[in-house]
BAZA-531412 format. One record per residue (C-alpha): residue in three letters; x, y, z. Coordinates in steps of 0.05 Angstrom, whole numbers. Layout:
N
+------+--------+--------+--------+
! code !     xx !     yy !     zz !
+------+--------+--------+--------+
!  ala !      X !      Y !      Z !
...
+------+--------+--------+--------+
//
This chain:
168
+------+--------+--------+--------+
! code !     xx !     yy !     zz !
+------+--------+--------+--------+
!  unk !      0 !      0 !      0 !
!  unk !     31 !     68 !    -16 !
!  unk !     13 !    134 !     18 !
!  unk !    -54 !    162 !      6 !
!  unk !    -79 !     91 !    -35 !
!  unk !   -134 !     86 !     25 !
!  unk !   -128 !    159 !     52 !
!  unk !   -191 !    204 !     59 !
!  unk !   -187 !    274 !     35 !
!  unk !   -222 !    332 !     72 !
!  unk !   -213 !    392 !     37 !
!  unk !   -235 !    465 !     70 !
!  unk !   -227 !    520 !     14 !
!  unk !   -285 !    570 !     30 !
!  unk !   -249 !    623 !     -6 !
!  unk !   -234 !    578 !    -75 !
!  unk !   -153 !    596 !    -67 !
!  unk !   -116 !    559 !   -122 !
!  unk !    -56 !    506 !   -111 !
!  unk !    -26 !    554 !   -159 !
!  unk !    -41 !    626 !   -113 !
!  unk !    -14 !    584 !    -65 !
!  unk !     56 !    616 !    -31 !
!  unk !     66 !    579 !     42 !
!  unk !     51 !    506 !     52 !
!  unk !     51 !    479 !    124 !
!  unk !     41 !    403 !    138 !
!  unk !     32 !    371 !    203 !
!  unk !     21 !    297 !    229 !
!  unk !    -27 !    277 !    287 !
!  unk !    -36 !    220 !    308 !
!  unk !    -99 !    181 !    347 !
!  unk !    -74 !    135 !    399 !
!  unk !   -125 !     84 !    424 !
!  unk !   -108 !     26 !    484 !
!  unk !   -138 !    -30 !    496 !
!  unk !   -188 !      5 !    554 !
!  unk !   -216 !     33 !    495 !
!  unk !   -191 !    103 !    514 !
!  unk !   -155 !    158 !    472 !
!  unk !    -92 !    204 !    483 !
!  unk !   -109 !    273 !    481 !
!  unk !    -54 !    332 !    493 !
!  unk !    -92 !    395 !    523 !
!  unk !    -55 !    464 !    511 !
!  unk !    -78 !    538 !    513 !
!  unk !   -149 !    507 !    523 !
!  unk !   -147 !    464 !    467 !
!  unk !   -156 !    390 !    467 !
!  unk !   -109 !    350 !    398 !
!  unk !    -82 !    290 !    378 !
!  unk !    -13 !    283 !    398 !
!  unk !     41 !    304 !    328 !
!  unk !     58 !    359 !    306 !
!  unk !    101 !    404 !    244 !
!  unk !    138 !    362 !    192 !
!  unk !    208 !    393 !    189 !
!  unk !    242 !    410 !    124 !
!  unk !    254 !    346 !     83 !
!  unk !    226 !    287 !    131 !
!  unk !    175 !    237 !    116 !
!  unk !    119 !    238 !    154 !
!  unk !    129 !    179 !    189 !
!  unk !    186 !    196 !    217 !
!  unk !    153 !    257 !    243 !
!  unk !    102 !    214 !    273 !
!  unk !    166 !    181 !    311 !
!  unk !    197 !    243 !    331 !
!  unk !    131 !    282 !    358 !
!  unk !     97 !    231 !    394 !
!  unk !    163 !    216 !    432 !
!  unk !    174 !    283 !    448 !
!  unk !    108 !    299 !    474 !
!  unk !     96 !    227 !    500 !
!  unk !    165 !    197 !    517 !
!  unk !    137 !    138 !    473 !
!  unk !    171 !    107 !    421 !
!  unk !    143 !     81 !    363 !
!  unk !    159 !     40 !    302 !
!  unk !    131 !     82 !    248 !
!  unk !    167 !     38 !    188 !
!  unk !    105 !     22 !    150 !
!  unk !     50 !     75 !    182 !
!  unk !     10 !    115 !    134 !
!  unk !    -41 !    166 !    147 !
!  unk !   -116 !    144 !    133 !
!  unk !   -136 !    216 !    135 !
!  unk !   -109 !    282 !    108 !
!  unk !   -144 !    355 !    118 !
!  unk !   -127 !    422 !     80 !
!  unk !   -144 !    478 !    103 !
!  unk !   -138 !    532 !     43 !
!  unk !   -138 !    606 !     64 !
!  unk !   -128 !    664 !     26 !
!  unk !    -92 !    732 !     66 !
!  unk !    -75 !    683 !    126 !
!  unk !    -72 !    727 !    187 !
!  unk !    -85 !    786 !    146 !
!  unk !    -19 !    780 !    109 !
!  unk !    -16 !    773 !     27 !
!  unk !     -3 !    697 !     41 !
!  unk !    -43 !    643 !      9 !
!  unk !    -31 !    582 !     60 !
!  unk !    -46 !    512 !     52 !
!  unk !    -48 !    480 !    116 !
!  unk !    -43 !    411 !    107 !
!  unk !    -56 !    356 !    172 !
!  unk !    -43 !    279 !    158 !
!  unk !    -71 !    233 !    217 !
!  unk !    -48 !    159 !    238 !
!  unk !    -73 !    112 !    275 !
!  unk !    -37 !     66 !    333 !
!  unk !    -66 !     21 !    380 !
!  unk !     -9 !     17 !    439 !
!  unk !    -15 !      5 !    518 !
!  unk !     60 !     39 !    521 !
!  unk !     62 !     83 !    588 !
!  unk !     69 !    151 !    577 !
!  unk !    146 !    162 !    592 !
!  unk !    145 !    227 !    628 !
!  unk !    227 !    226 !    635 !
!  unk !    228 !    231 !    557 !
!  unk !    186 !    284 !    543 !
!  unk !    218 !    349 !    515 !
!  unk !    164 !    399 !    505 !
!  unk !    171 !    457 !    473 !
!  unk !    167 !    526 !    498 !
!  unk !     96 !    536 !    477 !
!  unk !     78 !    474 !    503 !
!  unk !    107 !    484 !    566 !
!  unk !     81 !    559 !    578 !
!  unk !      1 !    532 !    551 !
!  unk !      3 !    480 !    613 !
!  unk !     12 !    415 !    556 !
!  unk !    -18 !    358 !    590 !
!  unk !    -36 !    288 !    567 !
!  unk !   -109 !    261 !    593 !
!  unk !   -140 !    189 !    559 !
!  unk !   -204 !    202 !    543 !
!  unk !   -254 !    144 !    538 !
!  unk !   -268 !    138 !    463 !
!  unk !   -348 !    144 !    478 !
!  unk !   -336 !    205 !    512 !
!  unk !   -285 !    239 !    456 !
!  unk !   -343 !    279 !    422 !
!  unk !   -380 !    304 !    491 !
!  unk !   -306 !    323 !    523 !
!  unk !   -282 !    362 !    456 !
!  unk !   -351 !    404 !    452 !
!  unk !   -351 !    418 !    526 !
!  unk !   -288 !    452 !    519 !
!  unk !   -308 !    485 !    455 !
!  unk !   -313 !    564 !    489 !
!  unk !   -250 !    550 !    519 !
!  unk !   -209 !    582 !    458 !
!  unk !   -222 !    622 !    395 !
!  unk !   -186 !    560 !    349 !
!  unk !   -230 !    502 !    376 !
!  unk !   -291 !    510 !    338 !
!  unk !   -250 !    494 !    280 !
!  unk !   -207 !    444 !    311 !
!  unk !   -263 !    402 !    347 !
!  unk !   -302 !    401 !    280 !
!  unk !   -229 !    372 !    245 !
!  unk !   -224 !    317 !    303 !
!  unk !   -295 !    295 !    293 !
!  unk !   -296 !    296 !    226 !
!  unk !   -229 !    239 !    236 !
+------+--------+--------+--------+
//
């Protein structure tokens, strides 16, 4: 199976930009990990609930930013060899934060189940994470939807980002 052969596509583009007015590109990874209780990792910053992942640096395959992000913000280390996403949003936006920039935001999502401990001593959080209060919390999978829109008024972004995480 190659990337993308069973991926669903969810494609936001209110303002009908075009791939080619397109001048910034910005790709990130997230990734939904279940156990076997049946619950789900959720990192809570700033007031927002994710996935775990995060930015694909210059250059690397997305797997191995799966690797890289969930052991930095979980101290877990997994074998991402042969994970591919089974999900992919775009965001398109045209004058992104009131600049002239035409940004395609771009989030692919995996799937792992895994009973791995969260390994606090590994964790290296960055310094947004650290000053937003990042926490992990497992959610019980029946109770994802209910938690997400209960915390919906907690910031501007979730509206946006609660109706992404559902929609995976």
């Amino acid at each position: 199976m190659t990337e993308g052969e069973y991926m669903k596509e969810l494609i936001f583009n209110d303002e009908n930009v075009k791939d080619t007015e397109i001048n910034t590109v910005v790709t990130r990874v997230k990734v939904l990990m279940l156990n076997s209780e049946n619950k789900i990792l959720l990192g809570y910053c700033d007031g927002i609930y994710q996935f775990p992942g995060g930015h694909v640096e210059d250059g690397e395959a997305l797997n191995v930013t799966v690797k890289r992000e969930i052991k930095e913000e979980t101290g877990i280390e997994l074998d991402t060899t042969n994970m591919i996403p089974f999900f992919c949003i775009k965001h398109y936006k045209r004058n992104y934060d009131g600049t002239s920039i035409c940004r395609l935001s771009q989030l692919y999502y995996f799937f792992v189940k895994t009973d791995e401990k969260i390994k606090v001593e590994n964790i290296k959080y960055t310094e947004h994470e650290k000053s937003g209060g990042y926490k992990l919390e497992y959610v019980p999978i029946e109770n994802l939807e209910k938690t997400l829109k209960d915390n919906i008024q907690n910031n501007i972004h979730n509206p946006t980002i609660v109706k992404e995480m559902l929609a995976v």
